[in-house]
Steps between C-alpha positions, in 0.01 A plus 500: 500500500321185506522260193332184362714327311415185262842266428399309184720193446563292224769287335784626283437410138661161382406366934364187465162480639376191638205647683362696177602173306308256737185777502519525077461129471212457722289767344412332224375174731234793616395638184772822483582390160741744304707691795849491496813661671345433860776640698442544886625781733399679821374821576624647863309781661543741771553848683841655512568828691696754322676874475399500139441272194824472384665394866194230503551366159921469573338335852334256316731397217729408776267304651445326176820467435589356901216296560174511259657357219799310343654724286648232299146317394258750552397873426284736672292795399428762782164694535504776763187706564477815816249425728326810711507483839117325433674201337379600156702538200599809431 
């Protein structure tokens, strides 16, 4: 079976972050008065070939866990969706 999967990113609570922290205090230099708790992440995409759902979502929590992420400073949340043999979700 052929998946897409979606690897959302983002720092573990109590991470400082000086990207979201540099991004917050600019806003308000453009007119983005009132936001707060800018935190920044990344959002990884791609296809994964698989026997079945479960053996892709072990495949890519290892991956996280290897290569996508640090596990110390960061968390991810996996979306996995089938894909038909057309490429559309199924």
């Amino acid at each position: 079976m052929l998946f897409s999967v979606q690897v959302e990113v983002s720092l573990r609570d109590g991470v400082a972050d000086p990207q979201g922290a540099t991004i917050e205090r600019s806003l308000p230099h453009l007119g983005f008065d009132g936001v707060r708790g800018v935190r920044v992440g990344k959002s990884i995409r791609f296809d994964l070939e698989s026997a079945d759902e479960a053996a892709a979502r072990a495949e890519v929590e290892d991956l996280c866990s290897r290569f996508l992420t640090n596990p110390v400073i960061e968390t991810a949340e996996i979306s996995l969706t089938a894909v038909d043999a057309a490429g559309s979700a199924s």
